[in-house]
C-alpha positions in Angstrom: 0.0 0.0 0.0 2.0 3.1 -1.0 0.7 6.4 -2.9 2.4 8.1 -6.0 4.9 9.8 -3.6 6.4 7.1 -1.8 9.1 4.5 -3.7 9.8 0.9 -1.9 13.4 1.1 -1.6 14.6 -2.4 -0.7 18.3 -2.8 0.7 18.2 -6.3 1.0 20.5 -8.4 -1.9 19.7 -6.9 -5.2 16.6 -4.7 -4.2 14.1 -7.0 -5.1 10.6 -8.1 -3.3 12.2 -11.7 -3.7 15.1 -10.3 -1.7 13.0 -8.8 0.7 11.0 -11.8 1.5 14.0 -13.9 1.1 15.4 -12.3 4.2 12.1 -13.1 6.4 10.5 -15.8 4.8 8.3 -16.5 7.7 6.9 -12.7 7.8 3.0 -12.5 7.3 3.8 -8.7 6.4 6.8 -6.0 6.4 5.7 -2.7 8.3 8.4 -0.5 6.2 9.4 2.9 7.3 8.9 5.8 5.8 12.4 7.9 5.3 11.5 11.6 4.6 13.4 12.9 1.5 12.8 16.9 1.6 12.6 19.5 -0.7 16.3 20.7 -1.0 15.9 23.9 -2.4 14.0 23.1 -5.6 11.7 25.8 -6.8 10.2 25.5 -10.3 8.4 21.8 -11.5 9.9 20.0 -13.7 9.1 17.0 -15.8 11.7 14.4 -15.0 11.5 11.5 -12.5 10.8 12.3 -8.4 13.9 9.7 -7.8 16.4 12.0 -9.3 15.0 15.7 -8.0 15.2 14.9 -4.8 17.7 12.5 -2.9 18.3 14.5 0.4 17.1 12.4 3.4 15.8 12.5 7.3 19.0 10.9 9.3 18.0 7.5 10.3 17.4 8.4 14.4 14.2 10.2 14.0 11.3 10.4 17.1 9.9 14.0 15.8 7.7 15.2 14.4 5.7 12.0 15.0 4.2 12.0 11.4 7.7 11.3 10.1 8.1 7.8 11.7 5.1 5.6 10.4 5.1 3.0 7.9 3.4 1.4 5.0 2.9 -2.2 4.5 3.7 -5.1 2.2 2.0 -8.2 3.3 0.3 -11.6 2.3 -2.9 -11.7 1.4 -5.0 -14.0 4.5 -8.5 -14.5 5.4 -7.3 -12.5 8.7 -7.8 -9.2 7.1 -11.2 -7.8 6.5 -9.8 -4.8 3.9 -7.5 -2.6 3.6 -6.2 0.3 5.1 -4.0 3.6 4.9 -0.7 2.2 6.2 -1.7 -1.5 7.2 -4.6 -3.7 6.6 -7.9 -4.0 9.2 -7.8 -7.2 10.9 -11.2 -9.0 11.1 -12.6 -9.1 14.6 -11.1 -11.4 16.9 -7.9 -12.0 14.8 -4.3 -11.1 15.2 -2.4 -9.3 12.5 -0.2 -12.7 12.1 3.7 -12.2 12.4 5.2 -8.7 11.0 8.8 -7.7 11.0 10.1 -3.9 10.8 12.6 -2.5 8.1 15.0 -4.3 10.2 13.3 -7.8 10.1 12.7 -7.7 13.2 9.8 -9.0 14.7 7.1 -6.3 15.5 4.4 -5.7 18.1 0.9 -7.2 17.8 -0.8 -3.7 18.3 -2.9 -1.4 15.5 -0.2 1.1 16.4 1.3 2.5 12.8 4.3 4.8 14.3 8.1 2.8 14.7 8.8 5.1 17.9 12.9 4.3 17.8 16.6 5.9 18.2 17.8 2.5 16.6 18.7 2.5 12.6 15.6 1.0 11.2 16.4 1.0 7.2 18.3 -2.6 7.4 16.0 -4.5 5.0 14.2 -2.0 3.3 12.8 1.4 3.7 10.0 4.0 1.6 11.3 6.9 -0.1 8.7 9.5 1.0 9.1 12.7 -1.8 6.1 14.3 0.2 6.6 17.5 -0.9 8.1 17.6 -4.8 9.1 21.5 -5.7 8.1 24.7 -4.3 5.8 25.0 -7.2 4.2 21.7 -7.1 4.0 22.2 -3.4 1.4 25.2 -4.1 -1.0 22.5 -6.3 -1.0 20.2 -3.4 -2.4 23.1 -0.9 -5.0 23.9 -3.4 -5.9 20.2 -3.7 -6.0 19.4 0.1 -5.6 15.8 1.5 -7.0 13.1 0.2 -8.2 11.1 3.2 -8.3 14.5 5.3 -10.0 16.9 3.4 -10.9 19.3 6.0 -7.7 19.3 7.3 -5.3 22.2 5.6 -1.7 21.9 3.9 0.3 24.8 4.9 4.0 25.8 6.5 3.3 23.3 9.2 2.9 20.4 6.9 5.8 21.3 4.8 8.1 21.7 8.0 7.2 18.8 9.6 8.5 17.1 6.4 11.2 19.0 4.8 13.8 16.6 6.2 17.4 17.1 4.2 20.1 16.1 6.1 21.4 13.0 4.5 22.3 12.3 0.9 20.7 9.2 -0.1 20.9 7.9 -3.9 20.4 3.9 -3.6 17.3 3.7 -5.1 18.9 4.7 -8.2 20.4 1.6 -9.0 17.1 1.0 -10.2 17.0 3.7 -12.5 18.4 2.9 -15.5 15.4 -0.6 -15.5 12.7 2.1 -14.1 14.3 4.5 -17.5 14.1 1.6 -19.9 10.1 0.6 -18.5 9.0 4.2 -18.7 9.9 4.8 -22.4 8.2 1.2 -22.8 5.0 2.7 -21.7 4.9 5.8 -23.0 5.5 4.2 -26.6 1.4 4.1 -26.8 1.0 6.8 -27.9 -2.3 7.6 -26.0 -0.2 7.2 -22.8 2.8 9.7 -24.0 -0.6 12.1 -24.8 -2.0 11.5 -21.4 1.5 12.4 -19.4 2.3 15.6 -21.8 -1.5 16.3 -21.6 -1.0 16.4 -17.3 2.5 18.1 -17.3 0.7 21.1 -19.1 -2.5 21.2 -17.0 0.1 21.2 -14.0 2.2 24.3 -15.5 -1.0 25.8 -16.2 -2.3 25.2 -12.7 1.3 26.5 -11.1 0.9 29.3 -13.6 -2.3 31.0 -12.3 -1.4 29.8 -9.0 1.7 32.0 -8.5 -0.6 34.7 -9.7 -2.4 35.0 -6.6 -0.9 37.0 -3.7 -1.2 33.8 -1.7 0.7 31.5 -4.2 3.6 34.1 -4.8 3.7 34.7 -0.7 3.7 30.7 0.0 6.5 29.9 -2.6 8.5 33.4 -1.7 8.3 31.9 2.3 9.2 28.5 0.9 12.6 29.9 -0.5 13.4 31.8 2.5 12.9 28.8 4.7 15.8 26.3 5.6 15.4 22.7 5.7 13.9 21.7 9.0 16.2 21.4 11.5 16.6 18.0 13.4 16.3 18.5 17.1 18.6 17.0 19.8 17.4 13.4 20.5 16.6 14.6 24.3 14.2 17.0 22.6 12.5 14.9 20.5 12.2 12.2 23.5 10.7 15.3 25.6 8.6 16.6 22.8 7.3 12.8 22.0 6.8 11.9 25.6 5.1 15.4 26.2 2.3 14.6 23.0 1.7 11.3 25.1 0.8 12.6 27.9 -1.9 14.9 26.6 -3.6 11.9 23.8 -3.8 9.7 26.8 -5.7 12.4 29.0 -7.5 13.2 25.9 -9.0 9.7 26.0 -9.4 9.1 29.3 -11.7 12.8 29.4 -14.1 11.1 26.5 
């Protein structure tokens, strides 16, 4: 389960699924981590592959901000699971989740908890390249857009902070891209398919276009280029800041 932003990046042998289930054979499902890859200073859109805009990467010991450490899931398909869901399937009633492992192949909690809360590397196996945000530009159709499963919910400077993680270069995924190259220009031979993607990279310039003609398009993207990536904090803060947003969801629930 992964959206059109995030790339299985697999570490394991030659970056296959077969090498990923090679090394857990037993797993039910793989709860992989999302690795933030920021925006790195690029402004305008352009029309060549996410993989090779952006390769600047979160650090691998990462508490906050907690929407940086969940995962998506790769599993087998079982009578155990009634459907599925945003990061992991539903269970049915009754029924355990069967036996998950974590980017690291280690084993992982039975709970319907979808954060890996951990100061331990956790990319070992396999990991997701999350491009969340894409260019300054592109970043101004997403606000317009909204979220897709939250669509009352706005994107705005505290979305893109709490993703615009660039502290690490990271550029294995790209062994890959010479076969992802060679498939692309397979698929775009129809020619309907090559009129569809030109067709969507001009309604996008377009949409960028009037965008950044608005005083709030030109303010966002102006504020985007004056911002810095976002800083990681000292793990002591992050434990304090994690521990601290505890504190206040469990005495949330217990005042419903």
């Amino acid at each position: 389960m992964a959206d059109v932003d995030e790339f299985l990046n697999i570490h394991a042998g030659d970056g296959m699924i077969a090498d990923l289930i090679a090394a857990a054979p037993g797993a039910d499902g793989f709860a992989i981590p999302w690795r933030m890859f920021g925006n790195a200073g690029v402004v305008g859109f352009g029309d060549k592959p996410i993989l090779e805009q952006f390769t600047k990467a979160a650090p691998e010991a990462l508490l906050w901000p907690w929407r940086a450490v969940q995962y998506k899931s790769l599993y087998k398909q079982s009578s155990r699971y009634e459907r599925l869901g945003v990061h992991r399937p539903k269970p049915v009633k009754s029924a355990d989740n069967g036996d998950w492992v974590d980017g690291n192949g280690a084993p992982l909690p039975d709970n319907p908890n979808v954060f890996q809360y951990t100061t331990a590397p956790r990319y070992g196996l396999a990991q997701i390249n999350h491009s969340a945000l894409g260019a300054m530009e592109s970043f101004l159709v997403k606000i317009a857009r909204g979220k897709p499963n939250h669509t009352g919910d706005p994107i705005d400077l505290s979305y893109w902070s709490d993703r615009n993680f660039a502290q690490v270069d990271d550029t294995r995924i790209l062994r890959h891209q010479p076969s992802v190259a060679a498939l692309v220009a397979q698929i775009r031979a129809d020619p309907e398919v090559d009129r569809l993607h030109h067709a969507s990279v001009a309604w996008r310039k377009a949409r960028i276009g009037a965008l950044l003609k608005t005083a709030e398009g030109h303010d966002m993207v102006a504020r985007l280029r004056q911002m810095p990536a976002t800083r990681v904090l000292d793990m002591s803060e992050q434990q304090a800041l994690l521990h601290g947003l505890m504190r206040i969801k469990t005495a949330e629930r217990r005042g419903k």
